[in-house]
N, C-alpha and C positions, 0 to 999 in steps of 0.2 A: 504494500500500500504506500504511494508516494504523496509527500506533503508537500509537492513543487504545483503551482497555481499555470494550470493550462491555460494558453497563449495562442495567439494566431499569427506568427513569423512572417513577416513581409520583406521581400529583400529589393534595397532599388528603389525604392519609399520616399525618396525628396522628393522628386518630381513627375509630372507626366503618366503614365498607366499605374504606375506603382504606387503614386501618393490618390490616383483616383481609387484604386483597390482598396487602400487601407481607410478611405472617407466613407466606402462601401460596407465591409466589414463590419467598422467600428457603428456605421449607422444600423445594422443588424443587428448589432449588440454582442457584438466579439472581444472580446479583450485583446487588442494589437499592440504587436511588437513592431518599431520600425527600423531598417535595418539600410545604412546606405553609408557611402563615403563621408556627407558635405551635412557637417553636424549644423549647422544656420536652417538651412532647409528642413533637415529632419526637424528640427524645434517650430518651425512655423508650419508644417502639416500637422506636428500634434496639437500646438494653438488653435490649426481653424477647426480641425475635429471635434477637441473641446468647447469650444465656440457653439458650434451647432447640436451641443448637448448630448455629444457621446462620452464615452473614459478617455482620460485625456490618456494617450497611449506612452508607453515607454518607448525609449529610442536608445539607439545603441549604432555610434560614429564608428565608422568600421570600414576598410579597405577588400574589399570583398575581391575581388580581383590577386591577391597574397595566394602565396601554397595553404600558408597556415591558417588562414582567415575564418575557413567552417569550425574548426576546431577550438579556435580562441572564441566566435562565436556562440559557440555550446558550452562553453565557460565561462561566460559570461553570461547566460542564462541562469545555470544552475547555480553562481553566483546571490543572482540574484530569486532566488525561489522560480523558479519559471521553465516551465517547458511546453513542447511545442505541442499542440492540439492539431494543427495546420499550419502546412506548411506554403506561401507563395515565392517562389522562385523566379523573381521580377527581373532581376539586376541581369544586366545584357550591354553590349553594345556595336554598332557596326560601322565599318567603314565603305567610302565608296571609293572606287577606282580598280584598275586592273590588278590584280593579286603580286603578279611579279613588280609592279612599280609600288606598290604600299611599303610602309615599312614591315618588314620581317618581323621585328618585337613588338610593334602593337599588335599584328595580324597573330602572333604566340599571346600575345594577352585577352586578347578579345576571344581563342578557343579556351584558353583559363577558364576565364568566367563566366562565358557562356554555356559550356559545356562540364569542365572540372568543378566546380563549385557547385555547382546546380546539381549535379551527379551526388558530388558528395554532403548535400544539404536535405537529398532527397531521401540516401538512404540511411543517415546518421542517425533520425529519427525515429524510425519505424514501430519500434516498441513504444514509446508514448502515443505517435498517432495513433496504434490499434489499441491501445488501452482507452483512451479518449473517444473512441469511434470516429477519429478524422479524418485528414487525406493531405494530398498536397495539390496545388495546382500550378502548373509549370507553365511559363508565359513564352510561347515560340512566336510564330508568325505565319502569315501564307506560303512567305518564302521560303519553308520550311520543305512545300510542297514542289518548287523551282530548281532546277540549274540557276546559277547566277553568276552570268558575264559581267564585270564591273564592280560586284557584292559576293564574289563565289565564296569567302570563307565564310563570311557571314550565311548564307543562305546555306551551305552543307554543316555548320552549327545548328541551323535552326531544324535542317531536317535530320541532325540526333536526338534533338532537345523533342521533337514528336513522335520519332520513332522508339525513344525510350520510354518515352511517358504512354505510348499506348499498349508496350510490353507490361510497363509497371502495373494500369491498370489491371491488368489480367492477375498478375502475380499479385497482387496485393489485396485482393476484392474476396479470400475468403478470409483475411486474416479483419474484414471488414473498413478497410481502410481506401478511400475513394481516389483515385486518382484520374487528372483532368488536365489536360494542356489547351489553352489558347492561343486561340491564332489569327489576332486579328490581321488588316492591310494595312496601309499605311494609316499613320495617325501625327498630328500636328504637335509635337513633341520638342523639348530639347535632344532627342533619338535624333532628327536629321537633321543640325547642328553641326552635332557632334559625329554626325558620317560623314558630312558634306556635301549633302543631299541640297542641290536646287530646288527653289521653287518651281510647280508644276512639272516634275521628272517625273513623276508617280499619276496616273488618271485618276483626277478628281473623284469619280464614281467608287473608287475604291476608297475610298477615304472617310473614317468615322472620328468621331472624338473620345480624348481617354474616357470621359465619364460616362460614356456611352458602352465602349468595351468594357470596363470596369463592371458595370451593369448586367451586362449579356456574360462577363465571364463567371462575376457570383452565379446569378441564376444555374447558370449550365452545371458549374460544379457542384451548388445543394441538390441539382435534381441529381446526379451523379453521372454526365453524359462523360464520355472518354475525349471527343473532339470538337471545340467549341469555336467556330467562324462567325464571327461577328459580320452581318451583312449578305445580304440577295447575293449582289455581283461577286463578293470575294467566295461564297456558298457555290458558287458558280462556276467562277475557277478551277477552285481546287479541284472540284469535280473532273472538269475540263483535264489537267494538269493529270490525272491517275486514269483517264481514257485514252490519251493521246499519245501516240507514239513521242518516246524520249529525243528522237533527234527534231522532230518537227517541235516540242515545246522547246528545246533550246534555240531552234532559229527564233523560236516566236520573242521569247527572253530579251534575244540580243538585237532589240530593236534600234532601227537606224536612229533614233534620238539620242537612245543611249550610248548607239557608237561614239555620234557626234560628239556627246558630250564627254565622252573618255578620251577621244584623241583631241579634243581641245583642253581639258586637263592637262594630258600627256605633253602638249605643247609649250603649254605655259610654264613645265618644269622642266623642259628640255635649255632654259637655258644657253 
């Protein structure tokens, strides 16, 4: 019998899908944890939380992105009386541009913590979330479903990040423990910023807001569904994207916009 106070872990939490999940949550009446590099941010998503008459949540400044980072993480919990009930798996990041011209060490940190972290957050838990009756929900993308000319490591991240979580579902589901990946399309984020994603690279149609996925990804994972697409058109896709011949979705992928806009990248660091 454990006297540590079950928690809803959020990871990736200052901003954007991650701080709209944990407004989500805590408005359902979860007790959240919030879990992200940029301690300012984290203090001003538990403010507006509490603000709007949720538990103002704990936060925990944290490099997530580190080897050691899950593990100082979980020590930090048990610390403080706390363990995970649910687990969200937010924190991500992607770059844009051709693979070989990115940097080598962010394009090694970006499969870190997209993939390593996430791996190791999902199953460090396992016995509280089935003692709890929880789960975890792991945050991919569409592009999980793509090849991707111009995003390839990010996109062959994303399609571990859903092919794990829809193994995990399976394995995890007598032990009562619910597991769910989201995957929304593009969304208006500090995420394409921090790729270097232009404006209008992405068709507008596929485009929702975080509080909008936040919304559709709670929903999907209390009912317990394994694969949650936020959106008609991105529902559409994917579809598309697991009927379609794999060489014909990569021409489709490497559209001439996006050429353009790789080799006038590629130009402007040539230097």
């Amino acid at each position: 019998m454990t006297t540590l106070r079950p928690i809803t872990l959020i990871t990736g939490a200052s901003a954007g899908i991650g701080a709209a999940l944990a407004q989500v949550f805590a408005q359902k009446g979860h007790d959240v944890v919030l879990a992200a590099r940029r301690e300012p941010q984290l203090i001003a998503v538990a403010e507006t939380i509490a603000a709007a008459g949720g538990m103002r949540p704990d936060i925990i400044a944290i490099d997530l992105g580190t080897a050691d980072a899950p593990g100082r993480l979980a020590e930090m919990l048990r610390e403080r009386g706390l363990e995970p009930a649910i687990v969200v798996n937010n924190a991500g990041f992607g770059l844009l541009g051709a693979a070989a011209d990115l940097d080598r060490a962010e394009q090694l940190a970006m499969i870190d913590l997209n993939m390593r972290t996430l791996t190791d957050l999902s199953l460090r838990f396992v016995e509280s979330l089935a003692r709890h009756r929880g789960g975890i929900l792991n945050v991919a993308s569409i592009a999980g479903f793509l090849p991707g000319p111009g995003m390839a490591v990010y996109h062959a991240s994303k399609a571990y990040v859903l092919s794990f979580s829809e193994a995990l579902h399976r394995e995890l589901k007598p032990l009562g423990v619910r597991v769910s990946v989201l995957c929304p399309g593009p969304v208006h984020t500090e995420f394409q910023a921090r790729a270097g994603i232009p404006e209008g690279y992405f068709p507008r149609y596929l485009a929702r807001s975080a509080e909008r996925v936040a919304r559709e990804g709670y929903e999907g994972f209390m009912q317990g569904r394994c694969v949650i697409v936020p959106g008609f058109h991105n529902k559409v896709l994917t579809w598309l994207a697991r009927v379609t011949p794999r060489r014909i979705v990569l021409a489709m992928t490497d559209s001439p916009k996006h050429r353009a806009h790789r080799q006038k990248t590629e130009s402007g660091h040539g230097g």
